[in-house]
LOFI-574256 format. One record per residue: residue in one letter; y, x, z of N, C-alpha, C in turn. Coordinates in pm, whole numbers, plus 50000, padded with zeros to 5 digits. Each point is the difference from the previous one (the first is absolute). Layout:
BEGIN
AYXZYXZYXZ/...
//
This chain:
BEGIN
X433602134042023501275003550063499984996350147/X499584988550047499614998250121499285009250089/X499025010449953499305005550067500975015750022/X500774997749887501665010250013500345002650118/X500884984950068500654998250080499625006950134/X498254994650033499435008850111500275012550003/X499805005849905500375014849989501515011050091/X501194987549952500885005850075500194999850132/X498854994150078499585002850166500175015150024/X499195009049922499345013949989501345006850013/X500994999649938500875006249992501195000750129/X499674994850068501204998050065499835011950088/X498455005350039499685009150089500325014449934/X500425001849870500325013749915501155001450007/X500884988650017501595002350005500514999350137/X498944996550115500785005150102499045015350066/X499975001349897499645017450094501015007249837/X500454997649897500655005149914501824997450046/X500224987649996501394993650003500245001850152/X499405001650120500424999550088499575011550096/X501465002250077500245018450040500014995850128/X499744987850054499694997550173498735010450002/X500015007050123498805010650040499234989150093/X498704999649982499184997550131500195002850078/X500594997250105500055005250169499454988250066/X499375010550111499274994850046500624993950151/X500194984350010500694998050107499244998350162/X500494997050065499154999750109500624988550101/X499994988050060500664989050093499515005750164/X500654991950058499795001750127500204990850087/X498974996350094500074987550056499595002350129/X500584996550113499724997850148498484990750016/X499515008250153498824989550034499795001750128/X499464988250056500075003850170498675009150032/X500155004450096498965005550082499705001150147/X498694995450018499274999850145498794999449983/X499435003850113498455002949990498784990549981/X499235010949894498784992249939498985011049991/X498545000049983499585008149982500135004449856/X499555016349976499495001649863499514992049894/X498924999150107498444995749871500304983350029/X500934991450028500174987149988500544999349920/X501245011350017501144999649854499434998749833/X498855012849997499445003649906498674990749951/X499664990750068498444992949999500734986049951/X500914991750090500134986150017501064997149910/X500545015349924501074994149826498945002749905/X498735005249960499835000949897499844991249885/X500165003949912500504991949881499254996249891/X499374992149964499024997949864500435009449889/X498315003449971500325007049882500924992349836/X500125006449917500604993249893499004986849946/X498655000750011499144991349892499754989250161/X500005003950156499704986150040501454994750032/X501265004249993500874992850075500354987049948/X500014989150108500104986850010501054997250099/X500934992449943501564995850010499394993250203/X500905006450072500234989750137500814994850025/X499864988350009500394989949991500715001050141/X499725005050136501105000950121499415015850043/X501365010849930499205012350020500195004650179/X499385006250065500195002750140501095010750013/X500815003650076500725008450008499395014150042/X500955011550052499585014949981499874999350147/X499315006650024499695012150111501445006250002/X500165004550117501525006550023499755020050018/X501025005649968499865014449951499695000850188/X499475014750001499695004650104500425014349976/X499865008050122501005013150025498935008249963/X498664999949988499465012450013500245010049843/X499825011650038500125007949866499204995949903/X500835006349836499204990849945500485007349816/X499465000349871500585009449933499524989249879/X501054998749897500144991749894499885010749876/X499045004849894500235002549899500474994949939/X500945008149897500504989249867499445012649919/X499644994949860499285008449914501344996149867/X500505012549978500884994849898500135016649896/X500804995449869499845010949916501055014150043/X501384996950082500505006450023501424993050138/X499925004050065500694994850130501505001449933/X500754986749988501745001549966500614998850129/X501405002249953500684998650165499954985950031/X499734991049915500074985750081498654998350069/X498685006549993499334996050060500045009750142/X500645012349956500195010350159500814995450096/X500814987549931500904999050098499184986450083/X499094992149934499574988750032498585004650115/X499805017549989499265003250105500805001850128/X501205005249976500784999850100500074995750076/X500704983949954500564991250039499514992550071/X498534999749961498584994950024499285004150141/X499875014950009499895004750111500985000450092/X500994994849970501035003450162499824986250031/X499734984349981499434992949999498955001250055/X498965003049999498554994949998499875018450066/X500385005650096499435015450015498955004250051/X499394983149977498375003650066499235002149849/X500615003849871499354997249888500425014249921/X499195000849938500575011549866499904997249868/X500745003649880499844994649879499715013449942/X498764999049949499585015449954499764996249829/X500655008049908500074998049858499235013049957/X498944990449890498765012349917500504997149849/X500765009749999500535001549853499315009949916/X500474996549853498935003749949500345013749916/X499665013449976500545012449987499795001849861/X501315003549951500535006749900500515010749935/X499505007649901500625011850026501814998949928/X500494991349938501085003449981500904983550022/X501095001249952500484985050073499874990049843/X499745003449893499194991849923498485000050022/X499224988149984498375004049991499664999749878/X498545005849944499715007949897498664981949968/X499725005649911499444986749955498944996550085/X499065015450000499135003850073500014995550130/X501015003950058500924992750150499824987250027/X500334994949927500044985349978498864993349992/X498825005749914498954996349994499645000450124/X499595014250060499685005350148500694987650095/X501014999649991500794988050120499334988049980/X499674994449931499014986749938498664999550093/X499485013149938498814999750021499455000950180/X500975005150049500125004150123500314991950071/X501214990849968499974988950072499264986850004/X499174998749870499034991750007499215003250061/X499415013050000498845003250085500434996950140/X501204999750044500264996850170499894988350020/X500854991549911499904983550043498994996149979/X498964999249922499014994849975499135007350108/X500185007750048499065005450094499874992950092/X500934992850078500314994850159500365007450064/X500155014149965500265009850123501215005549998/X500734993049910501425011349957501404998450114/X500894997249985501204999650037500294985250053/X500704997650058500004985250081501104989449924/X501075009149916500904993049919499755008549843/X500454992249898499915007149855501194996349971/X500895011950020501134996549860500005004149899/X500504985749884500115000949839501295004149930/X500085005749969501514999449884499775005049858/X499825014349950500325002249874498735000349914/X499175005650041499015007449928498674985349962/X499534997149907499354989649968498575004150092/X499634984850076498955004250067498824987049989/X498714998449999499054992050012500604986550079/X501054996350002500294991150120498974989350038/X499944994549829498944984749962498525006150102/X499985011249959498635003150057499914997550161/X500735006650054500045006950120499994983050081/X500954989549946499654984850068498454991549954/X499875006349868498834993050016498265007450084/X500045006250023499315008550093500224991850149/X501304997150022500384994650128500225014750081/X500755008349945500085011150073501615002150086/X500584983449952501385001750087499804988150115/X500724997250087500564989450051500874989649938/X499624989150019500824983749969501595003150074/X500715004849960501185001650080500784984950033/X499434993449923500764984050002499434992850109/X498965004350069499185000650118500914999550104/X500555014150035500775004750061501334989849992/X500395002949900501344989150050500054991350039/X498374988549980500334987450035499295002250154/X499505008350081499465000950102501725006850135/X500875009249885500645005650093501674988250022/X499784993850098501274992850061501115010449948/X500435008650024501065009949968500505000849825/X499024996049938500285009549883500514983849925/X501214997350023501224991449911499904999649877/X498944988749928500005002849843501094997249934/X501004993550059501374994649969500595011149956/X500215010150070500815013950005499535009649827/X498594995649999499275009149860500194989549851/X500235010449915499144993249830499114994150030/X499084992550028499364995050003499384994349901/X500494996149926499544999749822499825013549946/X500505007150044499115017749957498615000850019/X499944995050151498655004350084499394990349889/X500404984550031498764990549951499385006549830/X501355001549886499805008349881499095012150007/X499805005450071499105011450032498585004550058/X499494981250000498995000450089498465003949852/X499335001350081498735003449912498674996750071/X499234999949945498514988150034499954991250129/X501394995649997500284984650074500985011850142/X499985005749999500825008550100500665009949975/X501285006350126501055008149974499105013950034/X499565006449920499625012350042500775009750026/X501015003449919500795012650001501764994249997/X500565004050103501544993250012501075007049959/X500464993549886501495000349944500865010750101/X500195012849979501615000250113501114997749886/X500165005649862500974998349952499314999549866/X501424993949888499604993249890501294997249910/X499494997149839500695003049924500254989649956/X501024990349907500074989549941499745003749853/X499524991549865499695002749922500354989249914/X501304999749882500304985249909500435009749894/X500314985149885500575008149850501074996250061/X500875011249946501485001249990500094992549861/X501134993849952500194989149872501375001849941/X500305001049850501244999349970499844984649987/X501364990750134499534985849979500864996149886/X501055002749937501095001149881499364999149897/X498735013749979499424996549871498924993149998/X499264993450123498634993949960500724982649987/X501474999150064500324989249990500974995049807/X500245010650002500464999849847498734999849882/X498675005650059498935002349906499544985450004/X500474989250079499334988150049499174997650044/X499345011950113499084996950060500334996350148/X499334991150087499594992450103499115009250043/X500455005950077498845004550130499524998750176/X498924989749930499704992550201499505014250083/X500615005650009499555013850066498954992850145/X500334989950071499634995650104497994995349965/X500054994849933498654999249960499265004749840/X500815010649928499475003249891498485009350005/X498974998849899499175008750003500005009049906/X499095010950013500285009749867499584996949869/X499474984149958499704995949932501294997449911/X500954992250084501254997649954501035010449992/X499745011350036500385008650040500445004449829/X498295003949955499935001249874500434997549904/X500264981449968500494992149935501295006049988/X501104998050124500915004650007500475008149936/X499475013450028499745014649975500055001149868/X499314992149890499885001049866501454994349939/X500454990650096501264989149931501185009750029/X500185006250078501045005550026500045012249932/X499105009349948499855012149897500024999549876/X500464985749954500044992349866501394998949964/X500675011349901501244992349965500975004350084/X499865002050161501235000050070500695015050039/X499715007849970500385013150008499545009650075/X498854998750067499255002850142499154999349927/X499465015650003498735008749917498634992950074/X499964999450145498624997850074501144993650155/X498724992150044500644988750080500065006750105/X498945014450043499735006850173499715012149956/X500915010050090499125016349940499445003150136/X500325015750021499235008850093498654993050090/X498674992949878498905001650012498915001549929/X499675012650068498955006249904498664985849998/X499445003549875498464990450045499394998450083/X499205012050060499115001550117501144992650094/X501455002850041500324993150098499934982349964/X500334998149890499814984050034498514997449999/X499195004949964498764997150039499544996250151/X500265008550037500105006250148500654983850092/X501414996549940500504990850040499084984149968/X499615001949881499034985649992498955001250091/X499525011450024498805001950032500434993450155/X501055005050087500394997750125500614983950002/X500014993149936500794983349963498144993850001/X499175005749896499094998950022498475002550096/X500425008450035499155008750117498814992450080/X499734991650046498654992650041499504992749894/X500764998249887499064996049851499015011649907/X500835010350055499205009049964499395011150106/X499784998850099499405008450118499784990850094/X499015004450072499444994350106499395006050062/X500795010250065499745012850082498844995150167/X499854988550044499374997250091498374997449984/X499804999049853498905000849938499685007349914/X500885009649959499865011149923499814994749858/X500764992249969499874997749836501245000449955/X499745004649856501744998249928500024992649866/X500324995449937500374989349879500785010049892/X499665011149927500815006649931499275002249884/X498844992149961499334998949864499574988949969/X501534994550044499744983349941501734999849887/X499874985949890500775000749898501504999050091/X500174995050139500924999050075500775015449983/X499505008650046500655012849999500195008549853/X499284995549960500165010549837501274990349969/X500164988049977501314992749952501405004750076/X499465001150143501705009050074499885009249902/X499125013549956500035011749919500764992949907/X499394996449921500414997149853501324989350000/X500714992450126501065000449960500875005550029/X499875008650130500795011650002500715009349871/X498655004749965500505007349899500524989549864/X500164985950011500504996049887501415000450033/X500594999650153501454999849998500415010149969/X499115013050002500995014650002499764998149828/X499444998249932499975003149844500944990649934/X500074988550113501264990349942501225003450043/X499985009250066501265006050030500724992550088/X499234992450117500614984050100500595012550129/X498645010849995500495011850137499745010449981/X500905010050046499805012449957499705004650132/X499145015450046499835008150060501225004650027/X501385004649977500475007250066501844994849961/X500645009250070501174992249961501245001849883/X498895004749873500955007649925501434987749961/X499654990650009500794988349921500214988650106/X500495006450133499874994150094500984986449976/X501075005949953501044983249972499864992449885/X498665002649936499564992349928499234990750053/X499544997750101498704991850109500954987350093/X499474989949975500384989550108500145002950135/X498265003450035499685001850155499585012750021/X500325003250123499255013550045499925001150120/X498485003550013499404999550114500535011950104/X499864997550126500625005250064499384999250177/X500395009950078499794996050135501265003450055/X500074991950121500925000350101499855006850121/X500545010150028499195004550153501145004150114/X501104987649974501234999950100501074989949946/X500764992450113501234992149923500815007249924/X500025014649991501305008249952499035003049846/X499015002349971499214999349924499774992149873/X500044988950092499564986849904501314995049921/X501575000250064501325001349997500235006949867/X499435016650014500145008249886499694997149898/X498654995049995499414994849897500434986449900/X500324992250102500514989649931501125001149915/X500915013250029501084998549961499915009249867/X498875015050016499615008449899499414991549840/X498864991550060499174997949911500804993449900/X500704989950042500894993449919501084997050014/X500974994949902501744996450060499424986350104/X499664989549891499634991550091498714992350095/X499615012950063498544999750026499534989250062/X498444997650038499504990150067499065002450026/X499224998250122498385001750024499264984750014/X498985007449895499364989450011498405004150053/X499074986050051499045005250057498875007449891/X499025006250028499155001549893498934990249968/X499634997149858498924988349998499075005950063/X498374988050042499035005050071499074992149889/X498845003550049498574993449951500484985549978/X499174990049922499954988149968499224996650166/X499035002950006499544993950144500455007450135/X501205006649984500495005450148501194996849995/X500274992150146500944998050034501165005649980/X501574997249964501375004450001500285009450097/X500925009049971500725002550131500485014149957/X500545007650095500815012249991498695014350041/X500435007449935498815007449962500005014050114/X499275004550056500755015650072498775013349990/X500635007650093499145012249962499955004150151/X499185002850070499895009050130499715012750019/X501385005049993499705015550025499755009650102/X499954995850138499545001350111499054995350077/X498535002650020499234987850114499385005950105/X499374992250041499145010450188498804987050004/X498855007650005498734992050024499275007450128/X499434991650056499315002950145498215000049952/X499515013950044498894998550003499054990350095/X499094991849887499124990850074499085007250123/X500085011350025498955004250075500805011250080/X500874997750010501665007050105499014998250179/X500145006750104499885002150063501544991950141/X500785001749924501584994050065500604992849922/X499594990549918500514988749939501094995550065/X499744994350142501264994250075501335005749964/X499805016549991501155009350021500355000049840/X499075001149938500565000849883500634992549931/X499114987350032501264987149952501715000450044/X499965007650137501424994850066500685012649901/X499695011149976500525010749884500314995149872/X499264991049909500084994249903500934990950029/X500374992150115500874991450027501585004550001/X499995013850091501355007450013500415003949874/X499335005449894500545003949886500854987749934/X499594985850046500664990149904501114997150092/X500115005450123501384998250074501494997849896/X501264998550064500945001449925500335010750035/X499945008150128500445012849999499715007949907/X498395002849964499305008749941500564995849849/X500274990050000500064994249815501314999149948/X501185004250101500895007549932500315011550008/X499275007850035500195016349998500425002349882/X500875010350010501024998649860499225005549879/X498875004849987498915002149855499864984949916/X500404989550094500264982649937500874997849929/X501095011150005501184994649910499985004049863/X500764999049906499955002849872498984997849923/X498925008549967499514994049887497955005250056/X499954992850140498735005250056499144985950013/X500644989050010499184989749979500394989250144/X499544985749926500284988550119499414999650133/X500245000150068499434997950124498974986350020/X499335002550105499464986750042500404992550114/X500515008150061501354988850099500974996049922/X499944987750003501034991249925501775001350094/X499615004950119501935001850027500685013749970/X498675009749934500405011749952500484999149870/X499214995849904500644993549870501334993250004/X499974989450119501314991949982501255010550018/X499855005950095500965015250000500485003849978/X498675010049886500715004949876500834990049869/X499334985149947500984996349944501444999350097/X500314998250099501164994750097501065012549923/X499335011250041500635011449986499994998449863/X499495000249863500805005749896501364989449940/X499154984650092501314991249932501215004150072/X500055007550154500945005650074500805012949963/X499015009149942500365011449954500085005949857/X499264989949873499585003449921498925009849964/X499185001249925498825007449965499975013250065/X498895002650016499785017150090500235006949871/X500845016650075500625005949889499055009149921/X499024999450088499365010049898498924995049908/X500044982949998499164994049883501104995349902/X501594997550033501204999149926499715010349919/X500035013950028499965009449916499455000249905/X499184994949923498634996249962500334992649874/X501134994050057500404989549835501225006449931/X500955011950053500785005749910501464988050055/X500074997149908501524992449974499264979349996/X499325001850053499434988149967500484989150125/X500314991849963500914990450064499184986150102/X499885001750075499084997150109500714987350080/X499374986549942500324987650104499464999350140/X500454997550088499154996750144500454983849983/X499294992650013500304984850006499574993850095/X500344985950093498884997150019498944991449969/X500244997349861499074995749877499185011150054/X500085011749902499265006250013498765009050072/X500634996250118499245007350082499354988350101/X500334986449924498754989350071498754999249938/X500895005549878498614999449910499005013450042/X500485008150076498745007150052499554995550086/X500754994050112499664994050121498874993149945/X500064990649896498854992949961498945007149952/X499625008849956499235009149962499265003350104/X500755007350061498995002350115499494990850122/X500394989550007499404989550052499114992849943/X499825002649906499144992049842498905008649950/X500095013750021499385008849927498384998250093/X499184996949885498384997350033498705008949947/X500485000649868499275002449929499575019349957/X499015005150077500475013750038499145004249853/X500835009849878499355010949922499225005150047/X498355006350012499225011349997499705008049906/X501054994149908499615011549832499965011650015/X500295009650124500205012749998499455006850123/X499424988150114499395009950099498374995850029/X499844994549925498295003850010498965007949857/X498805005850053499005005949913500084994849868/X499624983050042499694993649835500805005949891/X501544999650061501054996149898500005013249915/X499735011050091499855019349929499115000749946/X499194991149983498904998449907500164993849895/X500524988350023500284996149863501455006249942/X501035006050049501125010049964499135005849869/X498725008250068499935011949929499214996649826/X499044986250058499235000549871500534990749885/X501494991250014500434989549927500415007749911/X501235017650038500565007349942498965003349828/X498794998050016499475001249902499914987849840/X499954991050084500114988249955501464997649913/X501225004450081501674997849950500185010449911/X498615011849967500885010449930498754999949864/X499444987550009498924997949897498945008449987/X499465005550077498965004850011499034996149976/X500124985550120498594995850067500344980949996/X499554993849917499444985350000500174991750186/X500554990449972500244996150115498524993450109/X499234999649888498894996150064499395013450144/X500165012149898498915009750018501195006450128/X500824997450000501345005050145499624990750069/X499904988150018499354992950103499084997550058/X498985006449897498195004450085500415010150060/X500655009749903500485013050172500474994450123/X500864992649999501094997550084498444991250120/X499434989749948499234992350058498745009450060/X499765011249890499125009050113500315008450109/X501125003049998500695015050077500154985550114/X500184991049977501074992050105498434995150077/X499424994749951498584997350085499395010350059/X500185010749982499245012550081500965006450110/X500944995749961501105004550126500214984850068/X499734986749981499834991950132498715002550050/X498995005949944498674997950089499875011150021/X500595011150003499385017150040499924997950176/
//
């Protein structure tokens, strides 16, 4: 039952692309920077940045080279240009009009892509970044891409480099526990612009009538489990968590667990050891025990339900939908990983290691996290948190001022909506707290193991013989 509990990690990443109707948008900040003259090739020579496998922490980083006037042209390589990033060329160039922001998007024939598409977009953009020769910025948002890969190659820039070198860039002003949550083989490769919060929603009425105690603050999915079994016993509540499928809580242990079982800098993975067949096999013991269901047929039969947040007017709704007397609580983590509040990044921008105008590109990556740029109104409702923290504060100001935005009100019907300011400290805390970033859903590994567990949950295939797949496909795609 213990090896249960891990399991409901996996899930949390199935119910927020199921339970939650926030769209990815893609945000863009914007931030001022001075300028006077420097040469080019000082700009471009005297920032470069360690690759991913040598960078070593400095201890007193030197500051930047200052922008200079001469012409000068910034690719961004992205899947499809939104208005928040057209406007962040704009805004950008009337600023800086010694510069151009030229976007290589990627062509589609219709405004869905075809699987094929998708594949093609993969394949295409790996072939650029990994090349050295591609585009000078990479933006991320929807489409699942090699990310793990693309840092361990060292094919981005240390962006955490950058901040601690640029006097200007106010870590006070940012999440900053986003960035640090997000770092990978000891550095920030690819930067947060915007992001999702991720907790169980809780009926606290019935887990407190079922007599259960829940340290949400330091529970693991071990206890998780325990729990999970006590409360589906007797008390009228069919299964303790729905809307997650298997593969997603897999997915979720796998990401709680993730350097226990990968080690993408050496190209090894841990997925045909008794460690991982036991996540399998207790996964599937909660769904046959009926602790979680896949979907939400018996939704007010369930304690908790997982959920994301991707706005104060959002998180508001939810609390008040899921249950009469709702509560969020955090999600358990691994036995050996640290506590904390869990998130999802649905927006990022990575700088090619082998960029030609680094200088310039950094100060672009910088403007997007502006507050101008980061409340452009695609921020409101149900598009996701910002990483300027006085843009967030804002928007809560405004709904405890105005009550919930109307067109995520709409959303709950007749449903009766507290603004407190209980309540909405308790987001404040969230997002000041939130560390611990999900990858259950945007790297290679995880679509790999998506596809071959499905065999395993529908009895096909022995849990052993799904994890030699999983351990071969996954070793030939870290070392290809």
């Amino acid at each position: 039952m213990t090896r249960v509990l891990i399991v409901i990690m996996s899930c949390i990443v199935m119910f927020s692309l199921t339970a939650c109707e926030g769209s990815r948008n893609e945000n863009s900040p914007n931030g001022n920077s001075s300028q006077s003259e420097a040469t080019e090739s000082q700009k471009n020579t005297s920032n470069d940045s360690k690759p991913a496998e040598k960078v070593i922490a400095d201890a007193s980083p030197q500051g930047l080279e200052p922008l200079d006037d001469k012409p000068k042209t910034i690719v961004v390589s992205i899947l499809g240009t939104t208005d928040i990033y057209k406007l962040a060329k704009e805004k950008y160039e009337a600023l800086h009009p010694n510069t151009t922001i030229q976007f290589k998007e990627f062509e589609t024939k219709g405004s869905m892509m075809s699987a094929s598409e998708v594949e093609r977009y993969i394949k295409t953009t790996t072939t650029e970044v990994l090349s050295g020769k591609g585009a000078d910025l990479f933006a991320f948002t929807t489409v699942e891409l090699p990310i793990d890969k693309y840092v361990t190659k060292g094919a981005f820039e240390n962006v955490g480099d950058w901040m601690k070198r640029d006097p200007s860039f106010d870590q006070q002003q940012y999440h900053m526990n986003i960035m640090d949550g997000s770092q990978m083989n000891g550095g920030l490769y690819i930067m947060p612009v915007e992001f999702y919060l991720e907790a169980l929603y809780g009926d606290a009425v019935g887990i407190k009538n079922a007599g259960i105690t829940i340290d949400d603050k330091n529970w693991t999915w071990s206890q998780f489990a325990e729990i999970s079994k006590q409360v589906t016993d007797g008390t009228g509540h069919t299964y303790s968590m729905n809307f997650l499928p298997p593969e997603a809580m897999i997915n979720n242990l796998v990401s709680d667990n993730y350097t226990r079982l990968i080690d993408g800098a050496n190209g090894k993975a841990s997925f045909d050891t008794p460690f991982f067949t036991d996540l399998l096999t207790g996964v599937k013991e909660m769904y046959e025990e009926k602790e979680l269901r896949s979907d939400a047929a018996e939704f007010t039969k369930s304690y908790l339900s997982y959920s994301l947040m991707t706005s104060p007017s959002d998180y508001l709704l939810r609390l008040a939908m899921y249950y009469k007397d709702g509560k969020v609580y955090q999600k358990p983590h691994a036995a050996d990983q640290k506590s904390g509040i869990s998130f999802l990044v649905t927006n990022q921008i990575a700088m090619n290691a082998n960029s030609e105008v680094k200088r310039d590109a950094w100060e672009f990556m910088k403007f997007l996290l502006s507050e101008e740029m980061q409340s452009y109104p695609k921020q409101q409702g149900a598009s996701g948190f910002s990483m300027n923290k006085a843009v967030n504060e804002k928007a809560i100001e405004a709904v405890q001022a105005n009550g919930i935005d109307k067109a995520v009100a709409g959303k709950g019907g007749d449903v009766k909506i507290k603004v407190t300011e209980e309540n909405l400290q308790v987001l404040r805390d969230m997002l000041s707290e939130a560390s611990l970033r999900n990858i259950g859903y945007e790297t290679t590994v995880q679509r790999i193991i998506a596809e071959e567990v499905k065999a395993f949950f529908a009895g096909q295939k022995p849990a052993d013989a799904v994890a030699e797949l999983i351990q071969n496909r996954v070793m030939t795609y870290l070392n290809e």
